[in-house]
C-alpha positions in Angstrom: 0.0 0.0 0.0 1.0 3.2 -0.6 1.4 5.5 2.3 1.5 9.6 1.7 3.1 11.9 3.8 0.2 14.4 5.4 2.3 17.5 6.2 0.1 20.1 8.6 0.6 23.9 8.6 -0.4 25.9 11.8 -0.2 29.2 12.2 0.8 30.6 15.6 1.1 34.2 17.3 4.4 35.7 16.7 6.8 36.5 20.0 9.3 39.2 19.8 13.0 37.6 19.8 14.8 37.6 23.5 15.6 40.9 24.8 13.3 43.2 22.7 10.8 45.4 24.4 7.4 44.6 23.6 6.0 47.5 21.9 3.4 49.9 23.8 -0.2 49.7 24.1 -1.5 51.5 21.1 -2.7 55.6 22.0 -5.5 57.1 21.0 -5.3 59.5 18.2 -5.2 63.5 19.1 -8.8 64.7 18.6 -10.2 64.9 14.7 -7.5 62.6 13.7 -9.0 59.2 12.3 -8.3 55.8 13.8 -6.6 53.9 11.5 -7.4 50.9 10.3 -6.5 47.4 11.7 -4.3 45.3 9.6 -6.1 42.4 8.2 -5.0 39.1 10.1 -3.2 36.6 7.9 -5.5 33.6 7.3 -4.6 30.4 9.5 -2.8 27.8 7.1 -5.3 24.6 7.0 -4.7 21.1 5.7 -3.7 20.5 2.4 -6.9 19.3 0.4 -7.0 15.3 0.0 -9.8 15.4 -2.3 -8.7 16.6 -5.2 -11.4 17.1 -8.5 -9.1 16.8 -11.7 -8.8 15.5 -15.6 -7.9 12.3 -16.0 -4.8 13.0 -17.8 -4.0 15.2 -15.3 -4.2 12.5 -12.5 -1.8 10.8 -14.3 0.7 13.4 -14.6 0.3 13.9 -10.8 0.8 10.3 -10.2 4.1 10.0 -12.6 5.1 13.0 -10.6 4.7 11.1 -7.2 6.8 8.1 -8.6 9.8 10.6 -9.6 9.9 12.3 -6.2 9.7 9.0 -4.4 12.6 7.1 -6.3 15.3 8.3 -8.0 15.7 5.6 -10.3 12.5 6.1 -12.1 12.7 7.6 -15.7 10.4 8.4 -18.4 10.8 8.3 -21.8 9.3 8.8 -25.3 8.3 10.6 -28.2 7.9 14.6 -27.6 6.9 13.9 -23.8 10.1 16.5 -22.6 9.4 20.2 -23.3 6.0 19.5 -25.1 4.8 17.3 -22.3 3.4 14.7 -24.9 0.8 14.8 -27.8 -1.8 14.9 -25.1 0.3 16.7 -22.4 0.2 13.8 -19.8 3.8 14.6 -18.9 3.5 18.7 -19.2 6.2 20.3 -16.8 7.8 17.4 -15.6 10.9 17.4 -17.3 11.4 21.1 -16.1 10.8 19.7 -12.4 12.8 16.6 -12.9 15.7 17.4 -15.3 16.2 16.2 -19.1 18.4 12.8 -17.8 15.0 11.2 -15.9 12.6 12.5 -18.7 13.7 13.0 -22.1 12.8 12.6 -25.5 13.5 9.8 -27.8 13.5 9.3 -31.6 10.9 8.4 -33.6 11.3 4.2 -33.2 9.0 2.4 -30.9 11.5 -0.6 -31.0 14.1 0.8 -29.9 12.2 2.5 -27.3 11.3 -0.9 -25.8 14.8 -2.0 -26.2 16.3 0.6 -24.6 14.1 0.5 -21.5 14.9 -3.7 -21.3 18.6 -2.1 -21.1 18.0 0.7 -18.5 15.7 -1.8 -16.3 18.8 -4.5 -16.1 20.7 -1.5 -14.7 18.6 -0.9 -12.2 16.4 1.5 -13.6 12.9 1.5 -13.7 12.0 3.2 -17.1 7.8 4.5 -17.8 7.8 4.3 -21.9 5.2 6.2 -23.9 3.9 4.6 -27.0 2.1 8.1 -28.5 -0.8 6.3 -30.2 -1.8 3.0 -29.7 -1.3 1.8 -33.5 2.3 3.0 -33.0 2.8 0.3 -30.7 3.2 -3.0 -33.2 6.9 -1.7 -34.2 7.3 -2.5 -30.6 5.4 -5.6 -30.6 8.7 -7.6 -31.3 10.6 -6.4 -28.4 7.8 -6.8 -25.9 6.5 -10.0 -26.9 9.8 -11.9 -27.2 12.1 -10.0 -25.1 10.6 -7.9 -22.4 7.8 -10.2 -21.8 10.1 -13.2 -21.4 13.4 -11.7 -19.5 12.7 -12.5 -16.4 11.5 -16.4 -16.8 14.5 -16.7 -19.0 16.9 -15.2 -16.1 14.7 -18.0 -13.5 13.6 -14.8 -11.2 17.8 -13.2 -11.6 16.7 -10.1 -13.6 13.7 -8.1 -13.4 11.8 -6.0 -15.6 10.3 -3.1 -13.9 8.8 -0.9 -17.3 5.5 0.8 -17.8 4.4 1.0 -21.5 2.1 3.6 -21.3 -0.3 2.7 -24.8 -3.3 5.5 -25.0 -6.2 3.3 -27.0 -9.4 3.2 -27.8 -11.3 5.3 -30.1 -14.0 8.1 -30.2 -11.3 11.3 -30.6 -12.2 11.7 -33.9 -9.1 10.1 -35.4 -8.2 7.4 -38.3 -6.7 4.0 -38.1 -3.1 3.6 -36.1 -4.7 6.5 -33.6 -7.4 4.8 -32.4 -6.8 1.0 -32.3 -7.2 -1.6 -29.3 -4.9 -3.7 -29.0 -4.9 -5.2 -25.4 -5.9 -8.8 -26.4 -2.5 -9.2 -28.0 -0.6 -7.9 -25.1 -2.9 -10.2 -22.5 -2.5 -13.1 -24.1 1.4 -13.1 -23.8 2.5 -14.6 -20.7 5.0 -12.3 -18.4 2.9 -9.0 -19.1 1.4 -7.4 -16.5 -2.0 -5.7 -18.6 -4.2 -2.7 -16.7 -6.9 -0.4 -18.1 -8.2 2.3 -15.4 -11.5 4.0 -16.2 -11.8 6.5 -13.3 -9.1 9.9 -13.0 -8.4 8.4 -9.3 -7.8 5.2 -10.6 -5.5 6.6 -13.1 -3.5 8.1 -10.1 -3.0 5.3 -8.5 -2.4 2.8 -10.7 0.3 4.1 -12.9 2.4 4.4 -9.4 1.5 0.9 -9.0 2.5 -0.5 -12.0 5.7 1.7 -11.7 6.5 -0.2 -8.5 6.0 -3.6 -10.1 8.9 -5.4 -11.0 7.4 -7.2 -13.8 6.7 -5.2 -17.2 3.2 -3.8 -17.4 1.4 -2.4 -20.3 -0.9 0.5 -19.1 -4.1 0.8 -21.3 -4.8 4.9 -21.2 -8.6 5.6 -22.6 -7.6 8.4 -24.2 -11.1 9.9 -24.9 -11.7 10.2 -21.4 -8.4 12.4 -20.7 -10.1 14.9 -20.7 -12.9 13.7 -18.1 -12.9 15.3 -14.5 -13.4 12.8 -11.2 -12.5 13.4 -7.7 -8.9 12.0 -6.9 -8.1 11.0 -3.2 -4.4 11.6 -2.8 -4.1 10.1 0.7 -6.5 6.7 0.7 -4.9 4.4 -2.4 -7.4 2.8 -4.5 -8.3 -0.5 -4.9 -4.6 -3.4 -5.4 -3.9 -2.9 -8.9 -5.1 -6.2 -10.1 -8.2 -6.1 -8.8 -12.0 -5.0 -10.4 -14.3 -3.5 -8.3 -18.4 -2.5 -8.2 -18.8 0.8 -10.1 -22.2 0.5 -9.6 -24.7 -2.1 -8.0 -27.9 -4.0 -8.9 -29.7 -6.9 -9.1 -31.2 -7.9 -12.5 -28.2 -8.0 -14.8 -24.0 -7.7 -14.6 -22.8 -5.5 -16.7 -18.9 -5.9 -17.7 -16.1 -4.0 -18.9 -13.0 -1.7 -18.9 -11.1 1.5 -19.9 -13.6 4.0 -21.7 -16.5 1.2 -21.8 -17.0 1.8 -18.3 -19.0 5.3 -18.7 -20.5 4.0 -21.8 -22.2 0.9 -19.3 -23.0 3.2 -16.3 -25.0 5.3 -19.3 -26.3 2.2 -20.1 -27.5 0.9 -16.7 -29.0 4.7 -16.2 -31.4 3.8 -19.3 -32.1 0.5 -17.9 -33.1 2.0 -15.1 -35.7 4.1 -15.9 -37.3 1.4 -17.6 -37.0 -0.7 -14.0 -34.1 -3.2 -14.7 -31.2 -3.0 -12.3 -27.9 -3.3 -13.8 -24.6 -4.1 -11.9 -21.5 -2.3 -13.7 -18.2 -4.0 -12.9 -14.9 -2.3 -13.9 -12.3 -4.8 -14.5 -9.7 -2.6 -14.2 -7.1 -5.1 -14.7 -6.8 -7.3 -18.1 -3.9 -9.7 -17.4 -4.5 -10.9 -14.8 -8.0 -10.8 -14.7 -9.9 -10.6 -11.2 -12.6 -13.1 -11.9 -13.9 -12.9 -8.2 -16.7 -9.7 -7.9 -17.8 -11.3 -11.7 -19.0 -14.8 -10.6 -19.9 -13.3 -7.7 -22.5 -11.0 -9.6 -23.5 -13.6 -12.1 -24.3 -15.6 -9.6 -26.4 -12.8 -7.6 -28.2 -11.5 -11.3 -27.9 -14.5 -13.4 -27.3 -12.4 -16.7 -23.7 -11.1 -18.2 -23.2 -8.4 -20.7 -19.7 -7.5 -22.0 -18.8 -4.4 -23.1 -15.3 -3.6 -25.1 -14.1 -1.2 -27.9 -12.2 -4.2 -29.3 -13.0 -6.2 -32.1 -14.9 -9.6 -30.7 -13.5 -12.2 -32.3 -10.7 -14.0 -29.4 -11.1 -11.1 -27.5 -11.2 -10.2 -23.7 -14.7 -10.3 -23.9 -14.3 -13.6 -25.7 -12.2 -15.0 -22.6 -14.8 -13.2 -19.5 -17.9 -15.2 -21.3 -15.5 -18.9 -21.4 -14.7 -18.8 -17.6 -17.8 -17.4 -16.6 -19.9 -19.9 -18.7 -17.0 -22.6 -17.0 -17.2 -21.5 -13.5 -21.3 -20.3 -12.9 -23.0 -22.1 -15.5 -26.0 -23.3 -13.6 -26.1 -19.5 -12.2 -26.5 -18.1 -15.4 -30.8 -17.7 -16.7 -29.7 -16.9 -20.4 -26.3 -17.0 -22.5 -23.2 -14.5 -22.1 -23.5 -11.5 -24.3 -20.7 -9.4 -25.6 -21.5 -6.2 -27.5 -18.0 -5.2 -29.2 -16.6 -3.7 -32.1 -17.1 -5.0 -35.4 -14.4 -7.8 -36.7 -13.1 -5.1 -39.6 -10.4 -2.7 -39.1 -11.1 0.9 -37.6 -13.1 2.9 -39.8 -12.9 6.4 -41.2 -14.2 9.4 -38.1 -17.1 9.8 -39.1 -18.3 6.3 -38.9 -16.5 5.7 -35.7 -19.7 6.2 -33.4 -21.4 3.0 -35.1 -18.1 0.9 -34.9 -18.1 1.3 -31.1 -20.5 -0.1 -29.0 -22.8 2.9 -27.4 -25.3 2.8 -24.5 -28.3 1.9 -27.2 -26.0 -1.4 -28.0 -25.6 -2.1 -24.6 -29.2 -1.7 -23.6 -29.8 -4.0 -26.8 -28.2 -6.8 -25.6 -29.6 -6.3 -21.7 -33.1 -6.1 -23.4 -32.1 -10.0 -24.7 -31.1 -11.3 -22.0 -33.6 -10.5 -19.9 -36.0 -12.0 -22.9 -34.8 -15.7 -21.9 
């Protein structure tokens, strides 16, 4: 767990130093003359907030900036993340606090990147890489699939591999193909990858300075269209382990499943269910690889229905892998099949078809109106 430092101001009366008179008690003023005004008393200090309402992209940045303060041997790395702060600005004004050696700009090759992180990490290092768009990622792929992902089995536990890959995904920015991919099937199906998605801006903070600590490589999943999104961020109480999925919202009639930017799109969802008068239960899985199966069955078995959400094609898919174990592990729980409501098996469409490519609320409600048919 991490534990943050609560510093606490108080503001006391001032004494005059050791041997100095203390001055008089004020006179009053010669007839006619005005009294003059008291000085304003300075404002006692007060804790600093804990409760903090920011962007997502923004709680990220705050957490990268807690890992660097708290261990020198952290570094980040990538394309335009120094003095531009990144495409997006997620790393905005921390190579000015931390110094061009611990975040610094690369060229314009993903694999080498990658390779250069394995390098840094089997110094010691504990290198955060940003991949600028998702799509960008697959020059990589090599390095990361047979390299990084397989380093420390190799080694038999003798060298770790403590790298981030930060990969923003998803769609719905408006963007064309290699900008808006998702990707995160190939990744979790490599064994000796940590895979994480968080949906929420205080999730965002905490988990990236969880993965940072790991000391196996993790690929962090950043929903890029919600980088923008504000959410209360709690900078004393850490969130939830970072393997673990948790309850967004509870209910009784169905289980609504998913992770990165499909959780709003199911909390819309379960909102239009219920004013119809079907309670939905939204589950954020937060992590990928592994997956936290536990607060699932447990649902399923409480509603008896399960509807997966992803932006991701469908076809040997997360969603594909939730709706196996589920039907394996709480079959006679279930009252009708596993749903999954995904994006089409076709590669990523022009912009302005985008919107129909990924699954919306409407989708979602679909495919809870079916299962609740059965």
């Amino acid at each position: 767990m991490i534990q943050t430092d609560e510093t606490r101001g108080l503001a006391v009366e001032s004494q005059p130093p050791a041997g100095q008179q203390q001055p008089a008690a004020e006179q009053e003023p010669p007839a006619g003359q005005q009294q003059p005004s008291a000085e304003p008393a300075a404002p006692a200090q007060s804790d600093p907030p804990t409760r903090l309402t920011m962007p997502f992209g923004k709680a990220l940045n705050a957490g990268m900036r807690a890992a660097l303060a708290a261990d020198d041997h952290v570094l980040l790395m990538g394309e335009d993340i120094g003095p531009l702060g990144g495409v997006y600005r997620i790393t905005e004004g921390l190579q000015a606090e931390f110094g061009d050696k611990r975040v610094f700009d690369t060229p314009l090759a993903e694999s080498g990147i990658v390779g250069t992180a394995i390098g840094l990490a089997m110094r010691g290092f504990r290198p955060v890489c940003e991949i600028q768009f998702d799509g960008f990622v697959f020059p990589a792929f090599d390095q990361i699939t047979t390299q990084l992902a397989r380093m420390r089995n190799r080694h038999e536990g003798g060298v770790t591999m403590p790298i981030v890959i930060r990969i923003p995904f998803g769609g719905s920015i408006g963007s064309i193909e290699h900008h808006s991919e998702s990707p995160e099937a190939y990744f979790a199906h490599t064994p000796g990858l940590r895979v994480v998605a968080p949906a929420t801006p205080n999730d965002a903070y905490w988990m990236i300075q969880d993965a940072i600590r790991s000391n196996d490589p993790v690929i962090f999943f950043e929903p890029k269209s919600r980088y923008f999104t504000k959410g209360e961020v709690d900078t004393t109480v850490p969130a939830a382990p970072l393997h673990t999925s948790r309850i967004a919202r509870e209910g009784t009639d169905v289980t609504l499943v998913g992770y990165g930017a499909m959780v709003d799109t199911l909390l819309r969802a379960a909102d239009l269910a219920a004013a119809e008068g079907t309670s939905a239960e939204v589950i954020d899985l937060r992590s990928i690889s592994p997956l936290d199966f536990g607060p699932v069955l447990e649902s399923v078995r409480k509603t008896g229905r399960l509807v997966v959400g992803q932006e991701a094609p469908g076809f040997v898919s997360v969603a594909s892998e939730i709706a196996a174990t589920v039907a394996e592990r709480a079959f006679y729980s279930l009252e009708a099949p596993v749903l999954r409501v995904t994006a089409f098996d076709t590669p990523y469409p022009p912009s302005k078809l985008e919107h129909g490519f990924i699954p919306d609320a409407d989708r979602i409600l679909e495919a809870v109106d079916r299962s609740l048919a059965y």
